[in-house]
N, CA and C atoms as a LAMMPS dump frame, in Angstrom:
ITEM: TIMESTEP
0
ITEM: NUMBER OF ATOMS
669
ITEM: BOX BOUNDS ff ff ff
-5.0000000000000000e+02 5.0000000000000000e+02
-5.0000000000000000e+02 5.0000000000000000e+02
-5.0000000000000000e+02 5.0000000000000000e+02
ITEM: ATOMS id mol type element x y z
1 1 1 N -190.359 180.77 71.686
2 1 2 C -191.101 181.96 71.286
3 1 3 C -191.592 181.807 69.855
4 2 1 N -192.857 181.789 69.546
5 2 2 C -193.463 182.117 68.306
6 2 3 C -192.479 182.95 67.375
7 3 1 N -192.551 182.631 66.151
8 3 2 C -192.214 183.826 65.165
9 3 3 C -192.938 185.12 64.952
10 4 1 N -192.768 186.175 65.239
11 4 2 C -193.824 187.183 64.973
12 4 3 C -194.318 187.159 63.294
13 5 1 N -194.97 188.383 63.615
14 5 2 C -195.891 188.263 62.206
15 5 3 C -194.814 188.982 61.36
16 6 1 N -195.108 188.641 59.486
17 6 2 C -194.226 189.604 59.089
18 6 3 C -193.834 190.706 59.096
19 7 1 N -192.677 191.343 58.847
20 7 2 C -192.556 192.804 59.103
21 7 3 C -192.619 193.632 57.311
22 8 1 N -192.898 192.938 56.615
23 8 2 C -192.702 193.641 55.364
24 8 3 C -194.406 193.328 54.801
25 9 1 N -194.185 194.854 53.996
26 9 2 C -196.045 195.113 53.668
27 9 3 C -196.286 193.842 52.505
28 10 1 N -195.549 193.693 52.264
29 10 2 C -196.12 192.716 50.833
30 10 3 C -196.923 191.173 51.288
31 11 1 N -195.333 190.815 52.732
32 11 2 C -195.527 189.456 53.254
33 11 3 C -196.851 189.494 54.592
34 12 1 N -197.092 190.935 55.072
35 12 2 C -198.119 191.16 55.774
36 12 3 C -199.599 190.465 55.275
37 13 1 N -199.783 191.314 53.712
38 13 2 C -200.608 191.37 53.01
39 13 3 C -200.815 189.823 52.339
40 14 1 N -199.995 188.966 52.522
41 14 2 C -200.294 187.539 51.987
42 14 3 C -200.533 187.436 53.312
43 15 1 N -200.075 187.075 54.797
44 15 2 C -200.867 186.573 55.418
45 15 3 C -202.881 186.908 55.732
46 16 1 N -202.884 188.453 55.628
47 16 2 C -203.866 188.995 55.813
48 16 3 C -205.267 188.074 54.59
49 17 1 N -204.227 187.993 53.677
50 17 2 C -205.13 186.918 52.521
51 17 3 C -205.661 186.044 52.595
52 18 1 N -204.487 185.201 53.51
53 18 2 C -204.993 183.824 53.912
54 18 3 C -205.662 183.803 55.585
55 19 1 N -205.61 184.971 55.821
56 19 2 C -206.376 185.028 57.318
57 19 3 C -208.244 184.884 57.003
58 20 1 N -209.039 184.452 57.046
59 20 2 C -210.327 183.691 57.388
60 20 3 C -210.863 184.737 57.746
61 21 1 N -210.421 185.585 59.343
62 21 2 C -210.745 186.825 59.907
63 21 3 C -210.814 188.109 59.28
64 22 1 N -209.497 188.378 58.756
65 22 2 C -209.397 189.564 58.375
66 22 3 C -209.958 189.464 56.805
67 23 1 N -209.533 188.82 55.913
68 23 2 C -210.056 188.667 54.634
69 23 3 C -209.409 189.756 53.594
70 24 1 N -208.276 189.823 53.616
71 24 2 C -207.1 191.078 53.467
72 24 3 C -207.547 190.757 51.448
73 25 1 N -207.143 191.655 51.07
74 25 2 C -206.877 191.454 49.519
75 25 3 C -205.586 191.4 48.617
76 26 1 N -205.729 191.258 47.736
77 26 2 C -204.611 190.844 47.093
78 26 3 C -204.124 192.343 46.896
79 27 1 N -203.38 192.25 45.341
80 27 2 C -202.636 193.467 45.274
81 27 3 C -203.772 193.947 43.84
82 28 1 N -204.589 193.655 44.069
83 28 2 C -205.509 193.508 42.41
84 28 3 C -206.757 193.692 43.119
85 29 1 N -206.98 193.533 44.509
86 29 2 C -208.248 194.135 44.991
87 29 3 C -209.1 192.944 45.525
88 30 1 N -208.191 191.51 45.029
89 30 2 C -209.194 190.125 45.284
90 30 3 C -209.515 189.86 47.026
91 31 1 N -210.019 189.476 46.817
92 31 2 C -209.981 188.559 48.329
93 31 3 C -209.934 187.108 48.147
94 32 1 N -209.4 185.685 49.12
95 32 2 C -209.39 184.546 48.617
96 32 3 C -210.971 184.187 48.65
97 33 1 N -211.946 184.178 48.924
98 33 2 C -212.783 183.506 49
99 33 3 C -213.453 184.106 47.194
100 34 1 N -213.018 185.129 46.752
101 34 2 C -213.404 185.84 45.53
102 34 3 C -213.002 184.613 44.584
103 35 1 N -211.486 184.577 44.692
104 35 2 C -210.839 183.914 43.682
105 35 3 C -211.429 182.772 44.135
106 36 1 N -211.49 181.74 44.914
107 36 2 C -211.983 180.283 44.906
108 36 3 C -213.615 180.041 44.584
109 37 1 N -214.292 181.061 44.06
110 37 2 C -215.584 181.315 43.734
111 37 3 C -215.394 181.783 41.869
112 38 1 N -214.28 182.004 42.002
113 38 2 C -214.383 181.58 40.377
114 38 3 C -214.724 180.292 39.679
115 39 1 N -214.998 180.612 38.668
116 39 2 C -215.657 179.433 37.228
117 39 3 C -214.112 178.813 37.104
118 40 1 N -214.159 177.438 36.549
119 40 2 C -212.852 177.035 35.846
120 40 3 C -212.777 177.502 34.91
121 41 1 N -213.379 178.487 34.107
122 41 2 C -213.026 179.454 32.816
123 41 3 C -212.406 180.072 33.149
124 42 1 N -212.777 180.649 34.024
125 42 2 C -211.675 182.257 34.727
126 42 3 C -210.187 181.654 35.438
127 43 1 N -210.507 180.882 36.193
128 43 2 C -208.931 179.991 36.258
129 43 3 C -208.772 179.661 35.548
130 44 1 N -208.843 179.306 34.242
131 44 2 C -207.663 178.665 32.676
132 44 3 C -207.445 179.818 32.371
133 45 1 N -208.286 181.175 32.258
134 45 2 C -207.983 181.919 31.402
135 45 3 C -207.112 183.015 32.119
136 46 1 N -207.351 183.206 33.497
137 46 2 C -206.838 184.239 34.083
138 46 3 C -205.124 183.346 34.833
139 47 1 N -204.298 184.378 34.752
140 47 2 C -202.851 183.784 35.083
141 47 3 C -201.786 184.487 36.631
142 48 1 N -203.28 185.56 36.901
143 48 2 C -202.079 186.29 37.766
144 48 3 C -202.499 185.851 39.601
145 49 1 N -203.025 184.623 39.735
146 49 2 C -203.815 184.578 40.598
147 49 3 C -202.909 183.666 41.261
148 50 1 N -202.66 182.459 40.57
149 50 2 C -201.924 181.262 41.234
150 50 3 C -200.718 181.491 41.655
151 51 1 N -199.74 182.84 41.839
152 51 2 C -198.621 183.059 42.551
153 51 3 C -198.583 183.758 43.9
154 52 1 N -199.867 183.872 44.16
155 52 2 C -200.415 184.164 45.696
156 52 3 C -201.366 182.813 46.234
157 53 1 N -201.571 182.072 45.156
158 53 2 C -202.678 181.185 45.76
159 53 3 C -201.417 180.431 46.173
160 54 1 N -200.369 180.306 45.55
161 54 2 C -199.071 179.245 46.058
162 54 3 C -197.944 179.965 45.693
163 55 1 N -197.66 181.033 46.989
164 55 2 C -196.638 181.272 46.741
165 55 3 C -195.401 180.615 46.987
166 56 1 N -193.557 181.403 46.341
167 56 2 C -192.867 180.631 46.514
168 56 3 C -191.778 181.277 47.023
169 57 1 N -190.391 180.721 47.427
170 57 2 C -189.283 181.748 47.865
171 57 3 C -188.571 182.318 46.883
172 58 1 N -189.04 182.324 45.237
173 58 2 C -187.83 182.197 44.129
174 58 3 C -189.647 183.195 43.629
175 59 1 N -188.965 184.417 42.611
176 59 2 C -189.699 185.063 42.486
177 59 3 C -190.335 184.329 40.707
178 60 1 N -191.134 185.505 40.544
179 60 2 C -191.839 185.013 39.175
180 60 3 C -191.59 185.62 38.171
181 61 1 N -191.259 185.075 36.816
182 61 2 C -191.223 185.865 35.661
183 61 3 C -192.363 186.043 34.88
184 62 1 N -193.538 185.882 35.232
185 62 2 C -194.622 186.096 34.66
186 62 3 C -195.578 187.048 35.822
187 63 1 N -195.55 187.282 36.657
188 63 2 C -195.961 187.942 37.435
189 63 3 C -195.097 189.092 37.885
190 64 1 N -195.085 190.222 38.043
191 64 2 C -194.258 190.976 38.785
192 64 3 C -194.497 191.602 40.393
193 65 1 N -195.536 191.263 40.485
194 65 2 C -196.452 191.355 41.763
195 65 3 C -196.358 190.178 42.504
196 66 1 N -195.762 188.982 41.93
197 66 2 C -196.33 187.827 43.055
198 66 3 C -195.199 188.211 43.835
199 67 1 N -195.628 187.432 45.21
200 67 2 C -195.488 187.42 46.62
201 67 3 C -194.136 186.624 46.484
202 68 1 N -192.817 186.8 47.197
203 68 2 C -191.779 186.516 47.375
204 68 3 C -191.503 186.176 48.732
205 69 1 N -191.835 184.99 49.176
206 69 2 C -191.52 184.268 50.812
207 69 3 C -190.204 184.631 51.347
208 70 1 N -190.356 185.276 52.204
209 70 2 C -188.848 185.828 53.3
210 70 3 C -188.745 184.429 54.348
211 71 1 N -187.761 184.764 54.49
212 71 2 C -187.549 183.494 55.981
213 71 3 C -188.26 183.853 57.113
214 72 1 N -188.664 185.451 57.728
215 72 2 C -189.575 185.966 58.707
216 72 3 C -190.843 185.114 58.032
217 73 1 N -191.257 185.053 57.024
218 73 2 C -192.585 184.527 56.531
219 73 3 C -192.654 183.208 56.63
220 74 1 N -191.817 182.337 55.934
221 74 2 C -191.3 181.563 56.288
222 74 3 C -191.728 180.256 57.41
223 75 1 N -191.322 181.094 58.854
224 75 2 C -191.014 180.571 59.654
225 75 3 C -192.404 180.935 60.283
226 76 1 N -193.897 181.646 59.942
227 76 2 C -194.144 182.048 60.569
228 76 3 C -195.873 181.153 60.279
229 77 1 N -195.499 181.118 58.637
230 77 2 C -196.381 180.432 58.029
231 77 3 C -196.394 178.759 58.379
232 78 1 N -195.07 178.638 59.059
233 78 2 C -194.915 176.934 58.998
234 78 3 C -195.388 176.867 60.573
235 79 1 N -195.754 177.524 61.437
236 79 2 C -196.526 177.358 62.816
237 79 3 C -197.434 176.773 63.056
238 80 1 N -197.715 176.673 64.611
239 80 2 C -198.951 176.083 64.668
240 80 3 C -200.049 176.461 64.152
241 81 1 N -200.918 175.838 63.159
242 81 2 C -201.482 176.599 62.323
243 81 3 C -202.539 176.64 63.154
244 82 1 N -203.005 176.711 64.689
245 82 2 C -203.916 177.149 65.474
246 82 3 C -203.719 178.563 65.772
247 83 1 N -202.485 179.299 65.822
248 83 2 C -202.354 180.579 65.604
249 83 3 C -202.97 181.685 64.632
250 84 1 N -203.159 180.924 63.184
251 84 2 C -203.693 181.873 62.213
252 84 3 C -204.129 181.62 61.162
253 85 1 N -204.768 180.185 61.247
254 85 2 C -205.421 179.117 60.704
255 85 3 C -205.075 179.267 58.725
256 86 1 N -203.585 179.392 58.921
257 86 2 C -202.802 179.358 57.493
258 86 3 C -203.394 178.326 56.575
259 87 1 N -202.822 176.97 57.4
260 87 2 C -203.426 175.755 56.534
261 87 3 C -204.498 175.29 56.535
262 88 1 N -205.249 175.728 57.641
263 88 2 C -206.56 174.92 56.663
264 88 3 C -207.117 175.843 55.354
265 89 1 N -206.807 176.983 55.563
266 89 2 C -207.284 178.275 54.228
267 89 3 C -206.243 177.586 52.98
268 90 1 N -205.256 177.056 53.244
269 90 2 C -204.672 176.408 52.319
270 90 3 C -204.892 175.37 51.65
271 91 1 N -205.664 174.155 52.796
272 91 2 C -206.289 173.42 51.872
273 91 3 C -207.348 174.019 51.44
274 92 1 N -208.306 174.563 51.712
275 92 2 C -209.434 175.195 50.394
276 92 3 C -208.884 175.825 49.339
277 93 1 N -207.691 176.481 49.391
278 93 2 C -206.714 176.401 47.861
279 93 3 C -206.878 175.552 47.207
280 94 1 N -206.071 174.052 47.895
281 94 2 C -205.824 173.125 46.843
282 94 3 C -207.241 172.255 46.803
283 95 1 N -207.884 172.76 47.417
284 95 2 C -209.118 171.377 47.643
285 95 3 C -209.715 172.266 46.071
286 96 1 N -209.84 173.807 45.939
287 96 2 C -210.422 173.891 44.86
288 96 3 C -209.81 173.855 43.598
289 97 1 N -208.49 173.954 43.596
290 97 2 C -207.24 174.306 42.318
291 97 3 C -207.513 171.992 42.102
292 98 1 N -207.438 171.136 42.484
293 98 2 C -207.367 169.815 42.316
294 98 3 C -208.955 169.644 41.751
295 99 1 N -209.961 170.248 42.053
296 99 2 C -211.227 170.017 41.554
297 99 3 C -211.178 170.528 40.353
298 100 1 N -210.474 171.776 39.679
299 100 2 C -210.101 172.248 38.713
300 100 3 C -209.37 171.962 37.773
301 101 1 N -208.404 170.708 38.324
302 101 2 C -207.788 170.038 37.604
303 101 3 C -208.268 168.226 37.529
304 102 1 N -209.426 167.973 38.189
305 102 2 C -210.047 166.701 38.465
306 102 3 C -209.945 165.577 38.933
307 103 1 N -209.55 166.301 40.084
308 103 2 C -209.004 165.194 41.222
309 103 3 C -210.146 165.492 42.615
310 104 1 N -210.317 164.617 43.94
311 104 2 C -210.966 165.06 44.913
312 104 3 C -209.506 164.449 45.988
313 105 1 N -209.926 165.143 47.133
314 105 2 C -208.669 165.163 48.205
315 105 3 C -209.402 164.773 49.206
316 106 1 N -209.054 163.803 49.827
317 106 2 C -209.499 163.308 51.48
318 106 3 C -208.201 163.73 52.318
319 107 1 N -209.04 164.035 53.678
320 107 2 C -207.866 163.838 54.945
321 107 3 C -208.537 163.159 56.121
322 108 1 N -207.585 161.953 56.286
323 108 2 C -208.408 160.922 56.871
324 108 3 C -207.009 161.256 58.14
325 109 1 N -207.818 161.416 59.456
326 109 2 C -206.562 161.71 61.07
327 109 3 C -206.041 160.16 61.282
328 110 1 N -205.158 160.271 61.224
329 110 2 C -204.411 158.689 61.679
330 110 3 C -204.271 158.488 63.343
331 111 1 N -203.516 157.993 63.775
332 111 2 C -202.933 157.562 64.934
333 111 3 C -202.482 158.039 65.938
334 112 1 N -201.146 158.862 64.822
335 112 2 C -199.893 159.197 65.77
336 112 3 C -200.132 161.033 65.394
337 113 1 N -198.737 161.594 66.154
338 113 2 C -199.045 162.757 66.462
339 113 3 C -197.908 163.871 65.496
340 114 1 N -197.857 164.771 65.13
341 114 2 C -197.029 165.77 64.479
342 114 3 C -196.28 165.789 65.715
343 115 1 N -195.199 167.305 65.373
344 115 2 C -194.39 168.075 66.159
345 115 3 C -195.602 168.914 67.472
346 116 1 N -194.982 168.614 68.485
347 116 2 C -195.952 169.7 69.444
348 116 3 C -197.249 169.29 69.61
349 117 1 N -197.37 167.698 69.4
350 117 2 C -198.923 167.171 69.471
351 117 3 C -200.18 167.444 68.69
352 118 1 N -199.714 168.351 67.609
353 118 2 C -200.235 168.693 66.501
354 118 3 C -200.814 167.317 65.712
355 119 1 N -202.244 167.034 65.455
356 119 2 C -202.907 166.083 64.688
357 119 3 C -202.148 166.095 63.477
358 120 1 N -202.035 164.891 63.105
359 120 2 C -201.415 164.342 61.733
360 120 3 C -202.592 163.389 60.863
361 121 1 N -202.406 163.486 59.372
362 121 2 C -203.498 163.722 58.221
363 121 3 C -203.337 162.365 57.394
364 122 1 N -203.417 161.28 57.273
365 122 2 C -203.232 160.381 56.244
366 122 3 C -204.14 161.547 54.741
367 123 1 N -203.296 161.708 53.813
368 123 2 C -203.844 162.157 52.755
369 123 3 C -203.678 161.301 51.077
370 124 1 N -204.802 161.5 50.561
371 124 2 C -205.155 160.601 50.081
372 124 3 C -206.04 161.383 48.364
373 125 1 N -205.45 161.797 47.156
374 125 2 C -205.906 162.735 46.003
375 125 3 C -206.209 161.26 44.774
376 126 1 N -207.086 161.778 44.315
377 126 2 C -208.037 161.051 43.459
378 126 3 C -208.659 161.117 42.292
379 127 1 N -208.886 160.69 41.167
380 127 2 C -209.175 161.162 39.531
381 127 3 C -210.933 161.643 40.26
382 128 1 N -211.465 162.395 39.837
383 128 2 C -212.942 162.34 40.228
384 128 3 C -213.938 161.925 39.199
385 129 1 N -215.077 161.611 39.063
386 129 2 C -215.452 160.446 38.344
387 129 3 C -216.258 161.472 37.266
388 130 1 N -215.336 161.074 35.597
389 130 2 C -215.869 161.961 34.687
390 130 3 C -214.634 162.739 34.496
391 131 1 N -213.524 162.668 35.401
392 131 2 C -213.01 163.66 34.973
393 131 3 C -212.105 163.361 33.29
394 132 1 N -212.019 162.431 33.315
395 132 2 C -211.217 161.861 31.784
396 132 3 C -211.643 162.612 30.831
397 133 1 N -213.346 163.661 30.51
398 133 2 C -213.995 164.002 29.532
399 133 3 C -214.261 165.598 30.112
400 134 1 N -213.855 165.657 31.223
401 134 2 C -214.249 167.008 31.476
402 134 3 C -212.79 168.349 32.079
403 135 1 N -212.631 167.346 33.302
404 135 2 C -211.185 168.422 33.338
405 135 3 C -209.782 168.121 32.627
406 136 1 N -209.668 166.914 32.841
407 136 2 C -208.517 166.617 32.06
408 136 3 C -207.939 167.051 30.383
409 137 1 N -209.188 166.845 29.909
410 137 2 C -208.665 167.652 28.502
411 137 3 C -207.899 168.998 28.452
412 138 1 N -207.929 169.98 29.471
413 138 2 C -207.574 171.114 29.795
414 138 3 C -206.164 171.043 30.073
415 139 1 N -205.172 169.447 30.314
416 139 2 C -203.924 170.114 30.997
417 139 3 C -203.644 168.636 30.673
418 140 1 N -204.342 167.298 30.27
419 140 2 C -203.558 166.1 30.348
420 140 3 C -202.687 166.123 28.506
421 141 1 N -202.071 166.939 28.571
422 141 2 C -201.338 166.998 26.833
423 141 3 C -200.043 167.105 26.776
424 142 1 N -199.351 166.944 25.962
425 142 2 C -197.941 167.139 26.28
426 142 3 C -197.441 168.08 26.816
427 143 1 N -197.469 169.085 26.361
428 143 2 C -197.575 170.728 27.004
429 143 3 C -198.667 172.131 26.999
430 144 1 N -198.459 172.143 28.309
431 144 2 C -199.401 173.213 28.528
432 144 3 C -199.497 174.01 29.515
433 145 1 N -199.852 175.287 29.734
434 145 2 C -199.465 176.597 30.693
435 145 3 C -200.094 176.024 32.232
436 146 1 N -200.452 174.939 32.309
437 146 2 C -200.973 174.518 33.557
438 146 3 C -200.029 172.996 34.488
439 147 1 N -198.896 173.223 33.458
440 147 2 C -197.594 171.911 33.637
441 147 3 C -196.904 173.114 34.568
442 148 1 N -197.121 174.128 34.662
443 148 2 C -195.862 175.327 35.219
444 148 3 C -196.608 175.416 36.694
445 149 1 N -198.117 175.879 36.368
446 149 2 C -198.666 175.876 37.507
447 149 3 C -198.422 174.646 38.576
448 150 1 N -199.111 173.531 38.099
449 150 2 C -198.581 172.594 38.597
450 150 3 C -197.302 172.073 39.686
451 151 1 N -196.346 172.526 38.917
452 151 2 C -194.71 172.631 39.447
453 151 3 C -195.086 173.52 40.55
454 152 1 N -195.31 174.605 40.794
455 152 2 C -195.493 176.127 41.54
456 152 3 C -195.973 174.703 42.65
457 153 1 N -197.623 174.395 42.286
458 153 2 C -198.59 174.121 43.349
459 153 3 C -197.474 173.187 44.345
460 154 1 N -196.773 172.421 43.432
461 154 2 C -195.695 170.931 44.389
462 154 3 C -195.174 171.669 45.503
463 155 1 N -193.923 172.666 44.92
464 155 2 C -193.59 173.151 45.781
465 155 3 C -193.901 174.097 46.752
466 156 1 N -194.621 174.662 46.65
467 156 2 C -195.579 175.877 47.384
468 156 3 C -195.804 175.084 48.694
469 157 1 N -196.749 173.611 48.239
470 157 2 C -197.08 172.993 49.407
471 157 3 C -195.917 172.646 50.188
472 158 1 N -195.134 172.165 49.605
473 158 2 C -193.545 171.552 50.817
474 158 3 C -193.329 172.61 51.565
475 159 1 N -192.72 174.185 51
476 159 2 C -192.545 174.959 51.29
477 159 3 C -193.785 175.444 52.367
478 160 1 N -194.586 175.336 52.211
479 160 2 C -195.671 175.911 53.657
480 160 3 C -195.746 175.041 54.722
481 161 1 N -195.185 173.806 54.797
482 161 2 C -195.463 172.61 55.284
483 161 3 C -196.367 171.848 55.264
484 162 1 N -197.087 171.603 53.906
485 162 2 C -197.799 170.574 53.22
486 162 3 C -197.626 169.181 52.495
487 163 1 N -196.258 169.118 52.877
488 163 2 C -195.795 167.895 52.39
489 163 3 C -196.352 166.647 51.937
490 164 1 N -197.346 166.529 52.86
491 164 2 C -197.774 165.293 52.833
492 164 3 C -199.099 165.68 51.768
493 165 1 N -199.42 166.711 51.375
494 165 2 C -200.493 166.614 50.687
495 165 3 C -199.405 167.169 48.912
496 166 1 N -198.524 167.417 49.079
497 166 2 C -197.759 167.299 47.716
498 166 3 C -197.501 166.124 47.051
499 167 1 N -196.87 165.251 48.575
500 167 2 C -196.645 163.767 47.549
501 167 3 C -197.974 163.403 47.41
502 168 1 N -199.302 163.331 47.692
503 168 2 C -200.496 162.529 47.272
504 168 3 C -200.907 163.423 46.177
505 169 1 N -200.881 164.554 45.954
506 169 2 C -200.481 164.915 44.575
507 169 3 C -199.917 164.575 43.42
508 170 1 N -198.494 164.401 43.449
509 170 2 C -198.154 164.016 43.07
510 170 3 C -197.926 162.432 42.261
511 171 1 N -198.517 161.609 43.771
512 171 2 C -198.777 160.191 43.357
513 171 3 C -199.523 160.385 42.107
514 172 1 N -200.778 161.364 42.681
515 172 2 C -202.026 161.506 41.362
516 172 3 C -201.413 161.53 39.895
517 173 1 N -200.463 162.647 40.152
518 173 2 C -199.996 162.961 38.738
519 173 3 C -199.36 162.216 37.892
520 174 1 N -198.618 161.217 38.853
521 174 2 C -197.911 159.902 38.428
522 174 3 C -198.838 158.948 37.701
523 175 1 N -200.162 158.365 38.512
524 175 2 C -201.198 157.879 37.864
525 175 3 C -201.265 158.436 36.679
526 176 1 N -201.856 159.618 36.613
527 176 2 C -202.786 160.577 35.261
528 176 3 C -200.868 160.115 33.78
529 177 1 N -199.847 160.154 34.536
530 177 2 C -198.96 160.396 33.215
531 177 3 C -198.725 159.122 32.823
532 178 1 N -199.005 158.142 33.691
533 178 2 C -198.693 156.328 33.426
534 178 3 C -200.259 155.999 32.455
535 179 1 N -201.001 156.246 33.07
536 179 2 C -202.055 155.687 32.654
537 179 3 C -202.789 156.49 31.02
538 180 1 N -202.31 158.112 30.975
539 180 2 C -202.499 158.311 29.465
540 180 3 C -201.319 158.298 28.294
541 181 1 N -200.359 158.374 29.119
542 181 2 C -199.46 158.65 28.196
543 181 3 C -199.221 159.565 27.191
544 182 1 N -199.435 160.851 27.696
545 182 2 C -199.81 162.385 26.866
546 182 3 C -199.118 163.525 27.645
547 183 1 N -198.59 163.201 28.665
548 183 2 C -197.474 164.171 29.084
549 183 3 C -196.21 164.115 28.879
550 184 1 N -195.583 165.42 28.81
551 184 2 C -194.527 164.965 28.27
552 184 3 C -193.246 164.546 29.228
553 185 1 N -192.181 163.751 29.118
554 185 2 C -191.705 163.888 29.977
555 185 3 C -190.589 164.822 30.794
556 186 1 N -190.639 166.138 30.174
557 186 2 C -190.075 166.742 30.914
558 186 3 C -190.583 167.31 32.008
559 187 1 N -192.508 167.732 31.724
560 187 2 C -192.958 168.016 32.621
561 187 3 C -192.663 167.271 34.235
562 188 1 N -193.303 165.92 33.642
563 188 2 C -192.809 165.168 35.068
564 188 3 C -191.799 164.894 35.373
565 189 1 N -190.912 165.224 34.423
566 189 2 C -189.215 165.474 35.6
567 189 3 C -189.641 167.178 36.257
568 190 1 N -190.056 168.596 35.735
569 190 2 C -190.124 168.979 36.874
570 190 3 C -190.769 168.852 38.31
571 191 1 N -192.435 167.96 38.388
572 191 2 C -193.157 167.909 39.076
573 191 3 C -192.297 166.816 40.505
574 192 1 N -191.48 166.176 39.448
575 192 2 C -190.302 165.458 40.33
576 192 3 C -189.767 165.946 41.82
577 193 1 N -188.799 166.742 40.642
578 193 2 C -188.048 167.964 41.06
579 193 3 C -189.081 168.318 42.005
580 194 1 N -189.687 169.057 42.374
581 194 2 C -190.57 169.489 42.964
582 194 3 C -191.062 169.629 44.562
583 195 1 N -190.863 167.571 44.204
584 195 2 C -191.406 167.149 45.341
585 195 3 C -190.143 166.595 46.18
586 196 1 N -189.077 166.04 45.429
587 196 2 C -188.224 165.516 45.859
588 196 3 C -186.661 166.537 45.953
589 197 1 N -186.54 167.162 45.549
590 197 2 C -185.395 167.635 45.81
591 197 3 C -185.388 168.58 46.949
592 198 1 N -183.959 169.059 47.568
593 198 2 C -183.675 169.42 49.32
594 198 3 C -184.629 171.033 48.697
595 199 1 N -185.561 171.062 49.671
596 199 2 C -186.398 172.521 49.801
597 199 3 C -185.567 173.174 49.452
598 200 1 N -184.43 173.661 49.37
599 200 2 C -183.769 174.597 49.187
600 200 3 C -183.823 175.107 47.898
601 201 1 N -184.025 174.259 46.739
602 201 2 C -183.688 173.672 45.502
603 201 3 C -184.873 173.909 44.967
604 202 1 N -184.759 174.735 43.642
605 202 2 C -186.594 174.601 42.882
606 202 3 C -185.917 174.03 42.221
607 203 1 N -187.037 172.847 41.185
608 203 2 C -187.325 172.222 40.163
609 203 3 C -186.493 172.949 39.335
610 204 1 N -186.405 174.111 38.9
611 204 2 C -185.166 174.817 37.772
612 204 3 C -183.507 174.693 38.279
613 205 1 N -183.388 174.372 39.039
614 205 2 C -182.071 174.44 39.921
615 205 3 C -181.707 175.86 40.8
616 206 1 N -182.844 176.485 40.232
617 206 2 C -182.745 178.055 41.403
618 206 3 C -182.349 177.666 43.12
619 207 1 N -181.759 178.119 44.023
620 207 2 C -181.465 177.602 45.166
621 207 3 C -181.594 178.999 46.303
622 208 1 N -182.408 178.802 46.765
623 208 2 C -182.604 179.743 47.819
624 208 3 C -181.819 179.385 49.535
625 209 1 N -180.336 180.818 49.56
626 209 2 C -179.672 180.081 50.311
627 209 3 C -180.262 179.978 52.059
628 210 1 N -181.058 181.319 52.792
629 210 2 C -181.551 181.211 54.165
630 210 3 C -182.439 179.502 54.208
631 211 1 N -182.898 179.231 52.934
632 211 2 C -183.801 178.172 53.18
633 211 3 C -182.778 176.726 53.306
634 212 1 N -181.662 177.13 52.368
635 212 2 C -180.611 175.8 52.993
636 212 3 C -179.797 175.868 54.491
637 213 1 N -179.786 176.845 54.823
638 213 2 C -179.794 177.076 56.147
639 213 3 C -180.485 176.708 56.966
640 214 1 N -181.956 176.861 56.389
641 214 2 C -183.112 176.095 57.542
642 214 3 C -182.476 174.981 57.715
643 215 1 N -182.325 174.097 56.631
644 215 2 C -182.323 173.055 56.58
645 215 3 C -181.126 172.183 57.081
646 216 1 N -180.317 172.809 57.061
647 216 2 C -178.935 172.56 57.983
648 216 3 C -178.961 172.77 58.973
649 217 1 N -179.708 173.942 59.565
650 217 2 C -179.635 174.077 60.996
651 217 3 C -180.576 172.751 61.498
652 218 1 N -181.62 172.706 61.133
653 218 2 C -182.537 171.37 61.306
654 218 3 C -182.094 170.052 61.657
655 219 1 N -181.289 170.117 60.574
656 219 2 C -180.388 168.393 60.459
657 219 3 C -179.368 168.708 61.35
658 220 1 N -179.036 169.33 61.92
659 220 2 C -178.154 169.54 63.317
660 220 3 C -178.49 169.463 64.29
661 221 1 N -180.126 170.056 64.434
662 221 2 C -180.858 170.039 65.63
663 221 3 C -181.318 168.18 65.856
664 222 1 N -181.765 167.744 64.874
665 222 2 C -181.924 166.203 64.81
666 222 3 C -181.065 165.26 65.42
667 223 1 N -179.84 165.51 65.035
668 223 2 C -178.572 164.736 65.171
669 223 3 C -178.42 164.952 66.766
């Protein structure tokens, strides 16, 4: 049996966001296609946007409004995303938040098959050409309010079941911190964190326990 839809108005209202159909709004009046039609001025300058564009299960201290993932949500968002076409509205998130930060994203279909015969994505994120003089100055520095975002975007994706487009992210970011040498390294120990530690686990050591549960029940079901 499918997961039903959420039962709480907040987690309703993020799916309704990312629904294509309905075109639901935020809590500020946005709609997503509003926000991904912004300037990269208005994304550097504006801050309350990216905790719905990627939300997480661990709430926000800079937001008091962002969206807080339940396990009903959860479980409902990680579906066949032919039900309520979550992820592909998700990659036009990151396809535009990575152009913003100056990268381009391919998804090239491989071979073999997901869970449930679900198509699977060779993914593949990229410096875009120019970006060394144009986006990068904005966030390639030792520190800066877009190293936090960043962290958010890693895990957001694992957490929705984007995995595979976090680590090619990430690879990116690995490139961009080897090759200038201007980040600092704590950042990329969180972006680490991020990608690699048990979902349960944010990058701060915050630990969300229903989600280590997923994850136990999982590794039981495997075995």
């Amino acid at each position: 049996m499918s997961p039903q839809r959420p039962a709480r108005q907040a987690m309703q209202r993020l799916v309704d966001f990312y629904d294509p159909a309905t075109k639901g709004k935020d809590v500020g009046g946005r709609t997503l296609d509003q926000i991904l039609g912004w300037r990269d001025t208005r994304l550097e300058s504006q801050h309350d946007y990216i905790q719905i564009l990627f939300p997480l299960p661990e709430g926000s201290i800079f937001n008091e409004w962002a969206p807080v993932i339940d396990e009903e949500t959860f479980l409902y968002l990680r579906q066949d995303n032919n039900s309520h076409n979550f992820q592909p509205s998700m990659r036009r998130v990151l396809t535009r938040m990575l152009t913003f930060y100056g990268f381009d994203i391919t998804w090239e279909e491989d071979n073999t098959e997901g869970a449930s015969g679900s198509k699977r994505y060779a993914v593949a994120v990229t410096a875009k050409p120019g970006a060394e003089d144009d986006c990068f100055p904005r966030w390639v520095r030792r520190r800066d309010h877009n190293h936090l975002r960043i962290s958010r975007i890693l895990r957001s994706l694992r957490v929705l079941g984007l995995a595979d487009e976090a680590r090619a992210f990430f690879a990116a970011l690995v490139w961009v911190f080897d090759t200038y040498g201007r980040i600092s390294d704590d950042s990329m120990m969180f972006w680490r964190r991020a990608v690699e530690l048990p979902l349960h686990v944010a990058p701060d050591g915050t630990e969300v326990d229903w989600l280590g549960e997923y994850e136990e029940k999982n590794k039981e079901e495997k075995n």
